[in-house]
TIBA-230632 format. One line per 10 residues: number of its first residue (from 1); their letters; for each residue x, y negated, z negated of C-alpha. Coordinates in pm, 1 decimal, decimal comma, padded with zeros to 6 digits. Layout:
<nodes>
NUM> a> X:Y:Z ~ ...;
</nodes>
This chain:
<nodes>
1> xxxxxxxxxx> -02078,8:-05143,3:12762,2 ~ -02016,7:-05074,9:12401,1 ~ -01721,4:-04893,1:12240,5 ~ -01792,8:-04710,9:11956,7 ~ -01442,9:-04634,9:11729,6 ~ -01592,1:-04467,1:11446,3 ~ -01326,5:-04393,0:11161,3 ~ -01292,6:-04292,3:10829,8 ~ -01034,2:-04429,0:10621,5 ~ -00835,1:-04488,8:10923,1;
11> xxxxxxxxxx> -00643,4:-04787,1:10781,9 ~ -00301,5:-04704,4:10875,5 ~ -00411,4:-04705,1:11259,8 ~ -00743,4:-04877,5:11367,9 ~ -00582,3:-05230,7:11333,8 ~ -00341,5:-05166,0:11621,3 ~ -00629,3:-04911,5:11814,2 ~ -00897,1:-05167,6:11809,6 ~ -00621,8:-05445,5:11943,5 ~ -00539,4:-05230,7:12219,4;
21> xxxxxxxxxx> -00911,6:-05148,0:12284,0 ~ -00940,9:-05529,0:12394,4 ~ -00679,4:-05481,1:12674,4 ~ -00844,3:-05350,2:12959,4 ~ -00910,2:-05441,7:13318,4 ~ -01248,7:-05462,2:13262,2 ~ -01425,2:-05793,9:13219,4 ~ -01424,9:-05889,5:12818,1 ~ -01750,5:-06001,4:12842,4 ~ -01875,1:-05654,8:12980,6;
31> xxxxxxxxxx> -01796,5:-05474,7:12689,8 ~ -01843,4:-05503,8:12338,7 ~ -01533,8:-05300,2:12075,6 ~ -01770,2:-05162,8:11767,3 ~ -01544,8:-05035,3:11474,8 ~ -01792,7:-04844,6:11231,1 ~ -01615,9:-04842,5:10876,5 ~ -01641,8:-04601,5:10647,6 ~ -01414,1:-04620,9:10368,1 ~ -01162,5:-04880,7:10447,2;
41> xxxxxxxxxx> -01015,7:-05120,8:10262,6 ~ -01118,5:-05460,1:10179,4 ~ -00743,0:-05585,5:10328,7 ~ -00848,2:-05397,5:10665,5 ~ -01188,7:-05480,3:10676,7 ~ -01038,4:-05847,7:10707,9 ~ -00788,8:-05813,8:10971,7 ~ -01055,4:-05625,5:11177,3 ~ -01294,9:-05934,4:11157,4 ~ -01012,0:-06147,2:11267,2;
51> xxxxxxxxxx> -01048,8:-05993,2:11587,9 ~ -01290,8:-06061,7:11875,1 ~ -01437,8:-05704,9:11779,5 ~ -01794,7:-05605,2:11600,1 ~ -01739,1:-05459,0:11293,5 ~ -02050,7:-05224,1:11116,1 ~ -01950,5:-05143,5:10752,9 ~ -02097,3:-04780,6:10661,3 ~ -02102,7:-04554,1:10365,5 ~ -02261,8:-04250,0:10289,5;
61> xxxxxxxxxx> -02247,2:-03977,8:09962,9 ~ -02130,5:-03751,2:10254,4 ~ -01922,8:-03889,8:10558,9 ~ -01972,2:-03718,0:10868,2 ~ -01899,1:-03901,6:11264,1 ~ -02253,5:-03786,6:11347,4 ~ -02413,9:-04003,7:11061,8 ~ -02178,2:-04305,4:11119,3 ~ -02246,4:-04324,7:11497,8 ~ -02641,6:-04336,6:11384,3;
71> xxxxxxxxxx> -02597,9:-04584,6:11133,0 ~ -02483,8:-04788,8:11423,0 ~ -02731,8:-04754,1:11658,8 ~ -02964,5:-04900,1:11399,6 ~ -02781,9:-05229,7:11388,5 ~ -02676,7:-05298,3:11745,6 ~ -02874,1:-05492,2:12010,8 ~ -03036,9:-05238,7:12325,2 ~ -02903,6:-05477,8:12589,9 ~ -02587,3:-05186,3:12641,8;
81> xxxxxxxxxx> -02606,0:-04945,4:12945,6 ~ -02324,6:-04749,4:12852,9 ~ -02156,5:-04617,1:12534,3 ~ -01795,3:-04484,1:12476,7 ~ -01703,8:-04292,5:12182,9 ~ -01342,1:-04294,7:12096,3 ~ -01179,4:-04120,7:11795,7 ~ -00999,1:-04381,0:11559,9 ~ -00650,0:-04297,0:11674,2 ~ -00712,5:-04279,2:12051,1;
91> xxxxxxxxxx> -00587,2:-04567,1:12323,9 ~ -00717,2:-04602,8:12618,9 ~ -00507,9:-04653,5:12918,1 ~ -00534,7:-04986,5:13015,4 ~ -00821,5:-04900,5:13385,9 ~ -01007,4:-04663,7:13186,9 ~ -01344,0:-04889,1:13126,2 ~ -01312,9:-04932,5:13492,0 ~ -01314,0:-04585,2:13605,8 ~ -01567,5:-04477,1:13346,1;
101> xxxxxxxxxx> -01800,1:-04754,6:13500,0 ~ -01762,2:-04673,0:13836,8 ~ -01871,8:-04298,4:13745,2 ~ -02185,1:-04337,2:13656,8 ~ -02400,3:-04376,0:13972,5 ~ -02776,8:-04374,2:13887,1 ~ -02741,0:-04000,7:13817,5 ~ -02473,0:-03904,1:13598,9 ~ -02598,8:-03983,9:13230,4 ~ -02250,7:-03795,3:13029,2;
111> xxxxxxxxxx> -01874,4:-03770,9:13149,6 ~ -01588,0:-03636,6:12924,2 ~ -01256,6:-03812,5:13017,8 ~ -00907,2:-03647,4:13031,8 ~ -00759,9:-03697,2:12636,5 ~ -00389,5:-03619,9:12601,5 ~ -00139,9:-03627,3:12397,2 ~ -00017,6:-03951,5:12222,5 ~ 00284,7:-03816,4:12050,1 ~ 00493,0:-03520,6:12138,5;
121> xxxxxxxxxx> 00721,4:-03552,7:11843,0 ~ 00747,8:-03201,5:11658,1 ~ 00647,1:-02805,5:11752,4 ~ 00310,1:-02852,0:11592,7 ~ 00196,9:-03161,0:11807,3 ~ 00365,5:-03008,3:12106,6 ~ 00145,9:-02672,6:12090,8 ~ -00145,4:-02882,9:12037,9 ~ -00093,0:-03105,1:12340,7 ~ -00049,1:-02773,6:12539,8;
131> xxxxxxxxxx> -00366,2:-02641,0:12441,0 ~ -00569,9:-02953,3:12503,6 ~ -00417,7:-02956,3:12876,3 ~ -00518,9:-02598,9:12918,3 ~ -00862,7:-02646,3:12793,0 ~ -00918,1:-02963,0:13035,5 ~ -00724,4:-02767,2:13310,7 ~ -01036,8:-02460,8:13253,0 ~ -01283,2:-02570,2:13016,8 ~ -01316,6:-02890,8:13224,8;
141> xxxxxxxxxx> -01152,0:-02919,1:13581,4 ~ -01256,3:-02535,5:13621,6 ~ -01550,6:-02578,9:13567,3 ~ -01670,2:-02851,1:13743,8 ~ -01504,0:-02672,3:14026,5 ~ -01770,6:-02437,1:13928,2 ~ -02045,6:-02609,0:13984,4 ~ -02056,7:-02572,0:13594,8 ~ -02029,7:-02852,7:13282,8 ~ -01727,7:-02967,2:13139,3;
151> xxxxxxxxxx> -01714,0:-02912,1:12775,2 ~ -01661,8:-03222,6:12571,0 ~ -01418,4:-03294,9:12296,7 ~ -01523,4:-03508,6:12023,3 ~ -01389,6:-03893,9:12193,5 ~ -01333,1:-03984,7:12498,5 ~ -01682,0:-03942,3:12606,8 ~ -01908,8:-04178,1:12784,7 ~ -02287,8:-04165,2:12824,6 ~ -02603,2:-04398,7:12930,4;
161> xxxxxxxxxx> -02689,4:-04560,9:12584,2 ~ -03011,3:-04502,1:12514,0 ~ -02996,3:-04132,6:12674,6 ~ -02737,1:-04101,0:12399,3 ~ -02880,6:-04290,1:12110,7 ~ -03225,0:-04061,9:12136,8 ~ -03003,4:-03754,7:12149,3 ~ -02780,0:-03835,8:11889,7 ~ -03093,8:-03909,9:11641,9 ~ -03153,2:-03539,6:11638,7;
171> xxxxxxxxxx> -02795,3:-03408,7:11544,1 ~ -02722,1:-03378,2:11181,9 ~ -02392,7:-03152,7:11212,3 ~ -02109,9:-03181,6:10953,5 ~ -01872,3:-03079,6:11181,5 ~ -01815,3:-03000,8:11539,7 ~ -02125,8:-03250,7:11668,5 ~ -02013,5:-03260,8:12039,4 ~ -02089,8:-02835,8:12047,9 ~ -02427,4:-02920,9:11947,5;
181> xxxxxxxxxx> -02437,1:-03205,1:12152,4 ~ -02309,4:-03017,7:12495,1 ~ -02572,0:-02743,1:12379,0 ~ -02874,8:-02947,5:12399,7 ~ -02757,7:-03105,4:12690,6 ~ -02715,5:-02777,0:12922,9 ~ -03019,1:-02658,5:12758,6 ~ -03229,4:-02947,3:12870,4 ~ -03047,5:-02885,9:13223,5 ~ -02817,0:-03158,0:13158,7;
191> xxxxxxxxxx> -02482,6:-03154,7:13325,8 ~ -02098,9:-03268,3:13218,5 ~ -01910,5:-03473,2:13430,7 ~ -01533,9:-03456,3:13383,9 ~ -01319,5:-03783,2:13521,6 ~ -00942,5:-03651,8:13491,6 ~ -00775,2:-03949,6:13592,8 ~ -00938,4:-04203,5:13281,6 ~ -00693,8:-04122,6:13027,6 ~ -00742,3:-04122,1:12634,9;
201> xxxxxxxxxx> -00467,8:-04084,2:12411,1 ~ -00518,7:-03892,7:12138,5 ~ -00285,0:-03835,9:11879,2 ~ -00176,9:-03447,6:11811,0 ~ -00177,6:-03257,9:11491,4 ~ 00213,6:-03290,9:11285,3 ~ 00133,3:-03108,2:10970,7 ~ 00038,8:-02744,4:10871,2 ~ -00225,6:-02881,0:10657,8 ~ -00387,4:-03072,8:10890,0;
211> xxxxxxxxxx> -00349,3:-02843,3:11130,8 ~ -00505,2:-02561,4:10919,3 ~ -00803,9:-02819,1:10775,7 ~ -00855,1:-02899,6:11138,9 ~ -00879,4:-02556,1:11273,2 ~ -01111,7:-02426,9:10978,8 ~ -01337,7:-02735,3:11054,6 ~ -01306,1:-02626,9:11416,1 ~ -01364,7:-02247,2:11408,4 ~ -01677,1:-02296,2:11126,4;
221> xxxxxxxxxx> -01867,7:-02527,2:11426,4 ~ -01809,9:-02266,9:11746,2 ~ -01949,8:-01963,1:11516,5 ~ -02207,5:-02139,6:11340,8 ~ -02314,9:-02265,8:11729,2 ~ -02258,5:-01925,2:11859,5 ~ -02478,9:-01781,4:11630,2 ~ -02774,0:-02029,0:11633,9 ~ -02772,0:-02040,2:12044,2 ~ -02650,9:-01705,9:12188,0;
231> xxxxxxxxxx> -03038,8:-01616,5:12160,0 ~ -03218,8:-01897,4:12335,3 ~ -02902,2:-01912,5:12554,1 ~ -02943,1:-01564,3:12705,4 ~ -03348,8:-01607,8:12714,0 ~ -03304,6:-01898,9:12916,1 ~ -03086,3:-01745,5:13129,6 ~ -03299,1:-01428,6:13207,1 ~ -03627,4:-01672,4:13263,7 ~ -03493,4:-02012,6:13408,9;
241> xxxxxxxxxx> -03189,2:-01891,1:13543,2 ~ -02938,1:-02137,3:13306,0 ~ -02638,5:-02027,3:13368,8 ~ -02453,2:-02338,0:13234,0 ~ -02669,7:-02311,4:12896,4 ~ -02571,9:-01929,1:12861,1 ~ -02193,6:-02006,7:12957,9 ~ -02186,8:-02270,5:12688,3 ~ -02306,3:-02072,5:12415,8 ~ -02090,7:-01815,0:12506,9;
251> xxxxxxxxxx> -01811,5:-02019,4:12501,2 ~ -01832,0:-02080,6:12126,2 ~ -01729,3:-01721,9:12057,3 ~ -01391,3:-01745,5:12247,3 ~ -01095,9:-01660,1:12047,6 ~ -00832,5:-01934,6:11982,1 ~ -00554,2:-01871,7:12200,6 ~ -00235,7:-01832,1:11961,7 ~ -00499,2:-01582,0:11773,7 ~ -00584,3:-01362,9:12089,5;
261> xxxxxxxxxx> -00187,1:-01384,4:12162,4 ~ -00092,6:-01258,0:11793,9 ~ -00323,1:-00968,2:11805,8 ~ -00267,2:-00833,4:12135,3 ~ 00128,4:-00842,6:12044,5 ~ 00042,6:-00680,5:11718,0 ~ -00173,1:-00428,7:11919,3 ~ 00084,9:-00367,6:12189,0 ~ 00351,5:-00325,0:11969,6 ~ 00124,1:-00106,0:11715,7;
271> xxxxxxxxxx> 00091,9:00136,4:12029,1 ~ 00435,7:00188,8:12149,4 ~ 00540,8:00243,5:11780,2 ~ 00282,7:00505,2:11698,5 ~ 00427,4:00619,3:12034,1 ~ 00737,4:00697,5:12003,1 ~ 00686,8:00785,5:11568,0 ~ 00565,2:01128,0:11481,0 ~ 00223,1:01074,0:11372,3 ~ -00109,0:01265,1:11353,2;
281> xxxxxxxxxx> -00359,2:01294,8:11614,1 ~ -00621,3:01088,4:11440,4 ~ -00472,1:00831,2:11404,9 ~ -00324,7:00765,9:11802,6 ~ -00718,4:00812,9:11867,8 ~ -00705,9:00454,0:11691,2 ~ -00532,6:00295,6:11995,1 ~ -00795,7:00463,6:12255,1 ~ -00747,5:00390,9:12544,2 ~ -00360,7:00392,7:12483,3;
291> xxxxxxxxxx> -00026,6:00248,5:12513,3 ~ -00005,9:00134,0:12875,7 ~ -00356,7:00000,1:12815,2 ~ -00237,0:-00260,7:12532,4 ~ 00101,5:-00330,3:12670,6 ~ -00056,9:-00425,6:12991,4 ~ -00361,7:-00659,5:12813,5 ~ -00072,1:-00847,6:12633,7 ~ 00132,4:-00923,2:12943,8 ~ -00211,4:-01040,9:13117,3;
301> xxxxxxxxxx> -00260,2:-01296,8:12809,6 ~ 00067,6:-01396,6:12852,3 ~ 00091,0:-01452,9:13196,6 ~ -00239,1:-01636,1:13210,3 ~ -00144,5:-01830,9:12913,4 ~ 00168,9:-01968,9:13125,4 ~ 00018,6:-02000,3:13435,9 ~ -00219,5:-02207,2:13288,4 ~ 00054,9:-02448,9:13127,5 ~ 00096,7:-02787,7:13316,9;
311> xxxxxxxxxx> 00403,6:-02787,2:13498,9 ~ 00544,2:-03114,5:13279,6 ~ 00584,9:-02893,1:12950,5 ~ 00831,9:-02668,3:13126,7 ~ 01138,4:-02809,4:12928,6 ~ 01350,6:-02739,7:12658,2 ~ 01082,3:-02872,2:12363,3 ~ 00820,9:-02658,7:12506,1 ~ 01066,7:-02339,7:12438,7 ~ 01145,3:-02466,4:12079,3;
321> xxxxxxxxxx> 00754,6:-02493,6:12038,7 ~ 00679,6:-02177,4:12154,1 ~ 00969,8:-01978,8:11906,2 ~ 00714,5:-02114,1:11619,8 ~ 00415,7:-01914,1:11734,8 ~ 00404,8:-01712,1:11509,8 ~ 00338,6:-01953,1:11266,6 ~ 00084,8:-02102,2:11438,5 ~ -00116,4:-01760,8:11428,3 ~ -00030,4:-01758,6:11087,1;
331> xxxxxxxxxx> -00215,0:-02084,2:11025,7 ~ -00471,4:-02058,2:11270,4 ~ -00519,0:-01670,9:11067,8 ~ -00570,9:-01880,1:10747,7 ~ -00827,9:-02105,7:10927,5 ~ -01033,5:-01817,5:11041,7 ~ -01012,9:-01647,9:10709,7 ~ -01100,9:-01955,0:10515,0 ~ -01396,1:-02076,1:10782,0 ~ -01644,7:-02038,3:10490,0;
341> xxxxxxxxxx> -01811,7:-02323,3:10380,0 ~ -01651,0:-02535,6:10618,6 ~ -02000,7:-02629,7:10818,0 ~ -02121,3:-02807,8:10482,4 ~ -01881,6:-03020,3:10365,4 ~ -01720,7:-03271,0:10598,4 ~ -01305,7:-03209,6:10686,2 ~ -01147,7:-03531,1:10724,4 ~ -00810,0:-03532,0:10975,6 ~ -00622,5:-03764,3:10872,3;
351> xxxxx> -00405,9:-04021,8:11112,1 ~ -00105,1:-04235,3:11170,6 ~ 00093,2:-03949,0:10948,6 ~ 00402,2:-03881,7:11079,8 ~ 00619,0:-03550,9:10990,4;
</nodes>
């Protein structure tokens, strides 16, 4: 099995990631720990190598995960049957080459694991943790429930290696490669596995900026994805009956959460004031179909939002969180304004930064 960590300049965290990458259950000499370098230092380059780890120096005019995954496919042996792709920050809990092993069968080629959060340390990493859990409690769980794929995140994701090396040689995304990647897969007929009890740890968001750079990088990938698949999404749904294709593609025009929450306050609120304040006809036509109509929408996001929060983050933090909201709609507002552009240029998240 080979364990892909690609980073870029992850200095301040791959040392101790790549360590704890070599703790498993699983038999050492069953899996291989590849760190593909881009952009680190000469000082971490040499630590690295001081470890019983495979290290693939990369470097490109442009950095993007897609490219540096490729790069090493090129160098390493085919003798692998599987291939895990970790983020440069994430840890592994300590049974989790195990499990992913033992799922694949002869017929599962691609299984997302459950990531969570790592740190839990201020509002902006809490609401980020939340939203994860919520998208592997419906995005993930749900669906497989469904008979449906599990959307994939990014890391944490396993696949038969040379199922994933040919697919990977065709993506050339910038950003958001696993929403191309879960496109061609349910396209081709493909399906998701989801194995929630292999954790990955995955360390949350602590600063605006990241959080906004992030988000932008984020938001640019589901349109751009939206846009180029909706079409042979909906066509293969009317003539092969691909339902999981069509629900994919649809998927990448959902509204962030904290957004659809902001405007359906702003909405509800919008209608009881023009309400109750003398104003002309033409303009209540604005909130067709009316006040009870809004009110009632908001307090159906909300209570599906809450329902849909795992039972551990009902505590005191999770309240303090959840009073800075409205900043997070603020941010994740600047995101969606500033989305342009951010498909072509590659948005680096930076790790190990504490606030």
């Amino acid at each position: 099995m080979a364990v892909m960590i690609p980073g870029y300049k992850e200095d301040s965290v791959i040392i101790d990631v790549a360590k704890d990458a070599l703790r498993q259950d699983y038999p050492q000499q069953c899996y291989d720990v590849i760190v593909i370098a881009d952009s680190f230092t000469e000082s971490t380059l040499s630590k690295l190598r001081e470890l019983p780890i495979k290290v693939l120096e990369v470097s490109f005019e442009n950095s993007t995960k897609s490219k540096s995954i490729n790069k090493a496919f090129e160098q390493l042996p085919e003798n692998y049957d599987l291939v895990v792709i970790l983020d440069a920050d994430n840890q592994m809990e300590r049974t989790y080459l195990s499990q992913v092993n033992r799922q694949f069968d002869g017929k599962t080629k691609i299984v997302q694991t459950h990531r969570i959060a790592k740190n839990l340390n201020n509002n902006l990493a809490i609401l980020d943790a939340i939203s994860e859990e919520m998208n592997n409690h419906a995005f993930r769980k749900g669906h497989r429930v469904l008979g449906l794929s599990a959307a994939l995140i990014g890391s944490g994701m396993a696949f038969e290696y040379k199922f994933f090396k040919d697919h990977m040689a065709k993506i050339k995304a910038i950003g958001g490669f696993d929403k191309e990647l879960e496109l061609k897969f349910t396209s081709e007929g493909e399906q998701i596995s989801y194995l929630n009890s292999a954790l990955v740890f995955d360390e949350k968001v602590q600063k605006s900026q990241v959080f906004t750079g992030q988000r932008r990088r984020w938001l640019s990938a589901q349109f751009l994805y939206f846009a180029r698949s909706i079409g042979p999404a909906f066509l293969a749904l009317l003539t092969k009956g691909n339902i999981d294709y069509f629900n994919k593609s649809i998927q990448m025009a959902l509204m962030p959460r904290v957004l659809l929450i902001g405007l359906t306050f702003i909405l509800a609120l919008l209608s009881l004031l023009l309400n109750i304040l003398p104003v002309p006809e033409w303009i209540m036509m604005w909130m067709y179909p009316g006040i009870l109509f809004w009110q009632a929408l908001f307090a159906m996001v909300v209570v599906a939002v809450i329902a849909a929060i795992p039972r551990k983050f009902y505590n005191f933090k999770t309240l303090q969180a959840v009073l800075s909201l409205p900043k997070g709609f603020l941010l994740m507002a600047r995101s969606l304004i500033s989305i342009g552009g951010a498909n072509k240029k590659f948005i680096h998240t930076q790790h190990g930064q504490t606030n």
